[in-house]
KOLZA-961830 format. One line per field, with one value per residue (C-alpha): residue in three letters; residue number from 1; z, y, x; chain. Coordinates in Angstrom, 1 decimal. Each point is the difference from the previous one (the first is absolute). Layout:
<rs>
resn	ALA ...;
resi	NUM ...;
Z	Z ...;
Y	Y ...;
X	X ...;
chain	A ...;
</rs>
This chain:
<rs>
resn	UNK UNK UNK UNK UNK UNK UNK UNK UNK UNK UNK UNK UNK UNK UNK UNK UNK UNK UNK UNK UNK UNK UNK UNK UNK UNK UNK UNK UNK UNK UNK UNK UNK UNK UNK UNK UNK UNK UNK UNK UNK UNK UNK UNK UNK UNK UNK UNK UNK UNK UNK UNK UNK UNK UNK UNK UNK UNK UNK UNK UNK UNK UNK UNK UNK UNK UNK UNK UNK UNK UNK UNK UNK UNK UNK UNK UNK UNK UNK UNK UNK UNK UNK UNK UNK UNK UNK UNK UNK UNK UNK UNK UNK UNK UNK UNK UNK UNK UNK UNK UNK UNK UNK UNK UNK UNK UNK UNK UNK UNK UNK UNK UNK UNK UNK UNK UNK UNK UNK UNK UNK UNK UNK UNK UNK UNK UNK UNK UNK UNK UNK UNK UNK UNK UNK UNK UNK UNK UNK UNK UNK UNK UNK UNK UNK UNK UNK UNK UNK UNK UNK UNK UNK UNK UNK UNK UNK UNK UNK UNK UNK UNK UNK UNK UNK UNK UNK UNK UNK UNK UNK UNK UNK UNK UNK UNK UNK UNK UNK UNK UNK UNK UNK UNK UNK UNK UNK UNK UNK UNK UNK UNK UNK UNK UNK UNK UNK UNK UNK UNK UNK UNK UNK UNK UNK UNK UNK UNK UNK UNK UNK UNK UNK UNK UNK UNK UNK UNK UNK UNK UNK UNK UNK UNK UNK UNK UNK UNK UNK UNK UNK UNK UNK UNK UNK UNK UNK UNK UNK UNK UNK UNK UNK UNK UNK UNK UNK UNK UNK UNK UNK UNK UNK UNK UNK UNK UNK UNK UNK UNK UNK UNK UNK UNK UNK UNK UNK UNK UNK UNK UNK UNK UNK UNK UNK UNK UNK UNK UNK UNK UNK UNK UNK UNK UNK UNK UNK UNK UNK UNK UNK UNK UNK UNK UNK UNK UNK UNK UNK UNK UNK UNK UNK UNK UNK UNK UNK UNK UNK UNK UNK UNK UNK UNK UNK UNK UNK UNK UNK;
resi	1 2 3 4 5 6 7 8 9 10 11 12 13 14 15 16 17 18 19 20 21 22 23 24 25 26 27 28 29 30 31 32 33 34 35 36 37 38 39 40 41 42 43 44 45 46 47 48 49 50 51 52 53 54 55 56 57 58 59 60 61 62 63 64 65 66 67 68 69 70 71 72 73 74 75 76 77 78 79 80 81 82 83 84 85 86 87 88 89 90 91 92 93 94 95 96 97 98 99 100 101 102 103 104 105 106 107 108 109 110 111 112 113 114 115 116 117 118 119 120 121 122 123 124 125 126 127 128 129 130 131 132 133 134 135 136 137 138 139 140 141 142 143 144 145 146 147 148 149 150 151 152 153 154 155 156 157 158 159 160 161 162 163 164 165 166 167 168 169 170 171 172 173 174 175 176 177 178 179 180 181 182 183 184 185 186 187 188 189 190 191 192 193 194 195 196 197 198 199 200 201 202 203 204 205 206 207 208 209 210 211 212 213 214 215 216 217 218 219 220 221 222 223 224 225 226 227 228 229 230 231 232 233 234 235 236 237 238 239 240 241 242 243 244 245 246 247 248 249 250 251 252 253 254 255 256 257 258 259 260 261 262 263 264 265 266 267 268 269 270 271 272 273 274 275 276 277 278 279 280 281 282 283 284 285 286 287 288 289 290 291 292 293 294 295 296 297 298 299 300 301 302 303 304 305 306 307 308 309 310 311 312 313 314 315 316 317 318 319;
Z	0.0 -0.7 1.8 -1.3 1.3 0.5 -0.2 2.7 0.2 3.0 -0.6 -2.1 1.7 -1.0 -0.6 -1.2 -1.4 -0.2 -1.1 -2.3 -1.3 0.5 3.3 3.0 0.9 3.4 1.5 2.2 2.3 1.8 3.5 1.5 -1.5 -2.3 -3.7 -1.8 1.1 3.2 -2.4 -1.8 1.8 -0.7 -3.4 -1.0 0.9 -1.2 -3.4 -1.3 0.7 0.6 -1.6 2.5 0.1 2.4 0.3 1.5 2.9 -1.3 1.9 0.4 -2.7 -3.2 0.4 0.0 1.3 1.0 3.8 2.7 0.4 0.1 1.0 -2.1 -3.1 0.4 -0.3 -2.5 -2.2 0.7 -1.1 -3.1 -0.7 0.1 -2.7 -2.1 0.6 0.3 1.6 0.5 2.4 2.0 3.7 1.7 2.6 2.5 1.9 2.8 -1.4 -3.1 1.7 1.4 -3.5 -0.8 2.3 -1.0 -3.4 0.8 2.4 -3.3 -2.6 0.8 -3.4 -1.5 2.9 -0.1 3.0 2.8 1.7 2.7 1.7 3.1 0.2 1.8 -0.7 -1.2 1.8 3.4 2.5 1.6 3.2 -0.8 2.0 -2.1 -3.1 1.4 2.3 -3.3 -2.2 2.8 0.3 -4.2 -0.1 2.3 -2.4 -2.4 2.5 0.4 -0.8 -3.6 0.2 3.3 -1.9 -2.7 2.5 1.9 -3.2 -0.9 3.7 1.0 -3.5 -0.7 1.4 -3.4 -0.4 -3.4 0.6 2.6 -3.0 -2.1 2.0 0.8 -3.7 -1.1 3.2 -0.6 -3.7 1.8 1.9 3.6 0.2 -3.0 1.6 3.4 -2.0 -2.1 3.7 1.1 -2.8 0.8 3.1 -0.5 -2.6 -0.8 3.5 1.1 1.6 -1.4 2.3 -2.1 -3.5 -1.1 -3.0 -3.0 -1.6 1.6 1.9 1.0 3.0 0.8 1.8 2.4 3.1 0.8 -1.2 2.6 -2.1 1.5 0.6 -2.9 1.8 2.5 -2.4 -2.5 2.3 1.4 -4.0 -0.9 2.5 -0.8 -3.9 -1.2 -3.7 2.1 -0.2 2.3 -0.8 2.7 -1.6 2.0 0.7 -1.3 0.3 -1.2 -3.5 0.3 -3.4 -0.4 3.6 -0.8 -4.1 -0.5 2.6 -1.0 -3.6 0.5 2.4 -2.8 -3.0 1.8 0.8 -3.6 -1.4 1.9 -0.8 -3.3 -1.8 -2.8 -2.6 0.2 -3.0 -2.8 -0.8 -2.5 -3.4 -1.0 -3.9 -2.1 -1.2 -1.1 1.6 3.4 0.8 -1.8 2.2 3.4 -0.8 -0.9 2.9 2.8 -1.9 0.9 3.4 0.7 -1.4 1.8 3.1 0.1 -1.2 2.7 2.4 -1.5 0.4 3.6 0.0 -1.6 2.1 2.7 -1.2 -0.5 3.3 2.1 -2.1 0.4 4.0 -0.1 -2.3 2.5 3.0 -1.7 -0.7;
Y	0.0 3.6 3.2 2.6 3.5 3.2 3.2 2.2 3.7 -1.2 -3.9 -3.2 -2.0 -3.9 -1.7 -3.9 -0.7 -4.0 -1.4 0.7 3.1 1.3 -1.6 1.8 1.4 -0.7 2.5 -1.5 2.8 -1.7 0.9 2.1 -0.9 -2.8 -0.3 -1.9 -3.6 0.5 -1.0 -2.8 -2.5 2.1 1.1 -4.1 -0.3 3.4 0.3 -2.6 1.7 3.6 2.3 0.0 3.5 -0.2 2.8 1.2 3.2 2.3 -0.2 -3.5 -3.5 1.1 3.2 3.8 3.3 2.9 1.6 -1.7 -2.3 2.7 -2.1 2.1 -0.4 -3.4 0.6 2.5 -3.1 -2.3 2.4 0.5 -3.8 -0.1 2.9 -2.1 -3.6 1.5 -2.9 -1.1 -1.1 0.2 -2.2 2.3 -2.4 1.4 -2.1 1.6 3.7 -0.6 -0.3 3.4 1.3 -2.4 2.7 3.1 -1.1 -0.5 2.8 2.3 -1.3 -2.5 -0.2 -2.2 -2.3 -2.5 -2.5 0.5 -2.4 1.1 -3.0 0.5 3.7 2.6 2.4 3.6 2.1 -1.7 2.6 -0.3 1.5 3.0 -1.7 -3.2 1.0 1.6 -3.2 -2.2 2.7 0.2 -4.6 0.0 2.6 -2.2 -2.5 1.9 -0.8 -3.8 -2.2 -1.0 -4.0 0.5 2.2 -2.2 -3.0 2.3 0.9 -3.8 -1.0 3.3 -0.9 -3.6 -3.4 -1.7 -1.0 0.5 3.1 1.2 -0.7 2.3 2.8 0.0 -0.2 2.6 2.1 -0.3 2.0 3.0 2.1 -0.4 3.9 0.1 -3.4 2.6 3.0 -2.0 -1.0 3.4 1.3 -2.2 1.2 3.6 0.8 -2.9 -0.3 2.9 0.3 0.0 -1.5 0.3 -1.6 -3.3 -1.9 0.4 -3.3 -3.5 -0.9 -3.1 0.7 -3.3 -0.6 -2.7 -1.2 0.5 3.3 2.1 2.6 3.5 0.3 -1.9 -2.9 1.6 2.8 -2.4 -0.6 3.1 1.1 -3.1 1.3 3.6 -0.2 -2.1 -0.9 -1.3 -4.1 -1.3 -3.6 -0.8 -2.3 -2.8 -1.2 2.9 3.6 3.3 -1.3 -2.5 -0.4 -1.7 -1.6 -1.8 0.8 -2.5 1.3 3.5 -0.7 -1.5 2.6 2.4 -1.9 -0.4 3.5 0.8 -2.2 1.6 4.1 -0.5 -3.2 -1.9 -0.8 -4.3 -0.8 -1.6 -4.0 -1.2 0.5 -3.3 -1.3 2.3 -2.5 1.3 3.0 -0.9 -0.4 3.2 1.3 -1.0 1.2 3.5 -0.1 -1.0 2.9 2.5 -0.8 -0.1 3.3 0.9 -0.8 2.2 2.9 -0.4 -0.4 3.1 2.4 -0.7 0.9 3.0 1.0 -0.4 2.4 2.8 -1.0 1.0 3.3 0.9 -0.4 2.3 2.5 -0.2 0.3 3.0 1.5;
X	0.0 1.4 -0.6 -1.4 1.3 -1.9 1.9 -0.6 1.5 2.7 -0.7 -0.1 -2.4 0.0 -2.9 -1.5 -3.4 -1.1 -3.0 -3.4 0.4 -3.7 -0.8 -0.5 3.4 1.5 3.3 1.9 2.4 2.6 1.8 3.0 3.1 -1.5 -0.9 -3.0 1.5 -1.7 -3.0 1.2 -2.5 -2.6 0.6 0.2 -4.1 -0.6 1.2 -2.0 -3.2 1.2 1.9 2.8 2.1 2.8 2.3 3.5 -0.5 2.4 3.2 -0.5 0.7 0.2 -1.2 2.6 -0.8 1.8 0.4 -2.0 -2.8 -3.4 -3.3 -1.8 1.6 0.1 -3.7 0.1 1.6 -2.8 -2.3 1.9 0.4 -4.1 0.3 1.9 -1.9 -3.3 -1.7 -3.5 -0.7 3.0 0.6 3.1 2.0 2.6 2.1 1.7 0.9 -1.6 -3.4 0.6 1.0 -3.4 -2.2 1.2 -0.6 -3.5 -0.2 1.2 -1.7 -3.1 -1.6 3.0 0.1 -2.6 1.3 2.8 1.9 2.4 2.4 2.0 -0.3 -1.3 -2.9 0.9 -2.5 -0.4 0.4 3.7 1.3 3.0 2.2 -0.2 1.4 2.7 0.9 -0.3 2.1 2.8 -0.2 0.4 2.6 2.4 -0.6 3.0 2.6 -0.5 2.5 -0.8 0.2 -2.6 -2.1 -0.6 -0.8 -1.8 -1.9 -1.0 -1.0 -2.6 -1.7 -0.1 -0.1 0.9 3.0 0.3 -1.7 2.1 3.1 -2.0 -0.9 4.3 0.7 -2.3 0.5 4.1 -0.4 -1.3 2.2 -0.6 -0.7 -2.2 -1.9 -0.5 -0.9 -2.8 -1.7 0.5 -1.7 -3.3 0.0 0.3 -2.1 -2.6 -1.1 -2.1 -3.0 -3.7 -2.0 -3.3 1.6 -1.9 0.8 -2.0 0.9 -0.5 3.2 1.9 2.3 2.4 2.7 1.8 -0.7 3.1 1.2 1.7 0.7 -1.6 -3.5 -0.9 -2.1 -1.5 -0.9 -1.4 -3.1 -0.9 0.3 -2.1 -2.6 0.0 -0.3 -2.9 1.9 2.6 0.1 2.7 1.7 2.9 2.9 0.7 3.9 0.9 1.9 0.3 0.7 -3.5 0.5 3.1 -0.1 -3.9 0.3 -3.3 -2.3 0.7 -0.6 -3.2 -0.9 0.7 -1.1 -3.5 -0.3 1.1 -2.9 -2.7 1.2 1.4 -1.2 1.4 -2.6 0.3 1.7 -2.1 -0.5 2.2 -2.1 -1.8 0.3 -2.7 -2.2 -3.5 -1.7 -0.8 3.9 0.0 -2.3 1.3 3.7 -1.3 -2.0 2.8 2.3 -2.6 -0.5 3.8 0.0 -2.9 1.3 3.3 -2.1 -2.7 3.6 1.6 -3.6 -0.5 4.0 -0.9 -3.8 2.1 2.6 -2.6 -2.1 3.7 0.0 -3.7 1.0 2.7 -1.8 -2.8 2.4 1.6 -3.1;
chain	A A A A A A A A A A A A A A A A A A A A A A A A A A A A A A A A A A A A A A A A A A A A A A A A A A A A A A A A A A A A A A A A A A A A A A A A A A A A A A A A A A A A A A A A A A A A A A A A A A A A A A A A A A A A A A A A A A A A A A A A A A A A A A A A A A A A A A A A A A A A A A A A A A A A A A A A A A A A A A A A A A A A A A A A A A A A A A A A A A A A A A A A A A A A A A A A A A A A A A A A A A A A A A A A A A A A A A A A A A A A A A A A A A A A A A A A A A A A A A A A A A A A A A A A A A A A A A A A A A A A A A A A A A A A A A A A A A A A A A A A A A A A A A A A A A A A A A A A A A A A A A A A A A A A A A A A A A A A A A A;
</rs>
């Protein structure tokens, strides 16, 4: 498979598409200090039904940019990938700092998200304490003066259980250097985290993670969100941590995947055409052509009521 680059004015971001080429498309955002192998699991169920985008943050894989690591522009580049893929419908799934990038898309721009999944992360707008930020801020920023061989073990043990994710996480962690890696978490935390205590989603959510991820708030978190936001569907990975993923790669998948069918259907595919003989066979084949086709249009309306049912709200809201 060969990436696919989009030029952006301070970055080349990389990106890989898989699968049908006018089915329901499916972006997948990776973590901190990762690239789109964090998806590889996924991508092998997902491409067959999907169109499966995965793509490189920039400063991270495959991807270049210039100066620091900007949460924002990371998701000013999403936004311009979409411009340049223009799906329909479109499923957005964040792992980790990709599902925070996964929000703020939404939060932007709710009309081209049609489904959100967010996986071991934490929510934007939940309301923080000041003194919070700045104790997780000062804890990240000590992070630059580790030793680098206990940094990188450090790295694969907070985030995995795996073992061959644990190797991973080290071998993608170890290509970024170890200030960039702390700058890219002190990023999230300083600028997508803030405070909006009466934000709901607009689109139907799946919020996962693993039962045993120590990382932050993020468990905790995920049920008082699950209970605050009524879109909010909450699936808890067993044997599994921060990266629930890779640590439990089946029952995430079909976690997702059954989510995915419900939000975003795939029309079934048809019956292999019988042998035309006379005008009943005719008849029947014509007739399971239209309903297939049927179906994904009936799928793809509801998409789109639903699309202009969020923007009647807001009109109405802003009105």
């Amino acid at each position: 498979m060969t990436a696919r680059s989009l030029d952006r004015p301070d970055a080349t971001v990389s990106y890989w598409v898989e699968g049908p080429p006018h089915a329901p498309t499916v972006l997948l955002l990776h973590g901190a200090a990762l690239d789109h192998h964090a998806w590889r699991p996924q991508v092998r169920v997902l491409r067959d039904r999907y169109r499966v985008v995965t793509v490189d943050l920039r400063h991270h894989g495959a991807s270049t940019a210039s100066g620091a690591f900007r949460f924002h522009d990371a998701v000013d580049d999403v936004l311009a990938l979409l411009d340049a893929l223009a799906p329909d419908p479109l499923a957005l799934v964040g792992l980790s700092l990709g599902g925070n990038i996964a929000q703020e898309v939404v939060r932007r721009d709710p009309e081209r998200v049609d489904a959100l999944v967010v996986a071991d992360a934490t929510c934007n707008s939940v309301v923080r304490l000041p003194t919070e930020k700045v104790a997780t801020l000062a804890a990240l920023r000590s992070l630059a003066w580790y030793p680098r061989r206990l940094f990188l073990h450090a790295a694969g043990r907070a985030t995995a259980r795996d073992p061959d994710a644990r190797r991973y996480v080290r071998e993608a962690t170890a290509a970024m250097p170890q200030a960039a890696t702390v700058g890219v978490l002190s990023s999230l935390v300083s600028d997508a985290l803030r405070a909006e205590p009466g934000y709901r989603l607009p689109v139907p959510m799946l919020l996962v993670h693993g039962d045993g991820d120590r990382v932050g708030d993020i468990a905790a978190g995920a049920r008082r969100w699950a209970r605050r936001d009524p879109r909010v569907e909450l699936v808890v990975i067993p044997s599994a941590s921060h990266l629930s993923n890779l640590d439990a790669p089946e029952a995430f998948t079909d976690a997702l995947v059954g989510f995915l069918d419900r939000v975003v259907p795939v029309p079934a595919p048809s019956e292999p055409a019988e042998p035309v003989e006379g005008p009943l066979r005719r008849l029947r084949a014509t007739a399971r052509a239209w309903w297939t086709r049927r179906r994904y249009s009936l799928a793809r309306v509801r998409i789109r009521s639903s699309r202009a049912a969020r923007r009647a709200r807001r009109t109405s809201a802003r009105g």
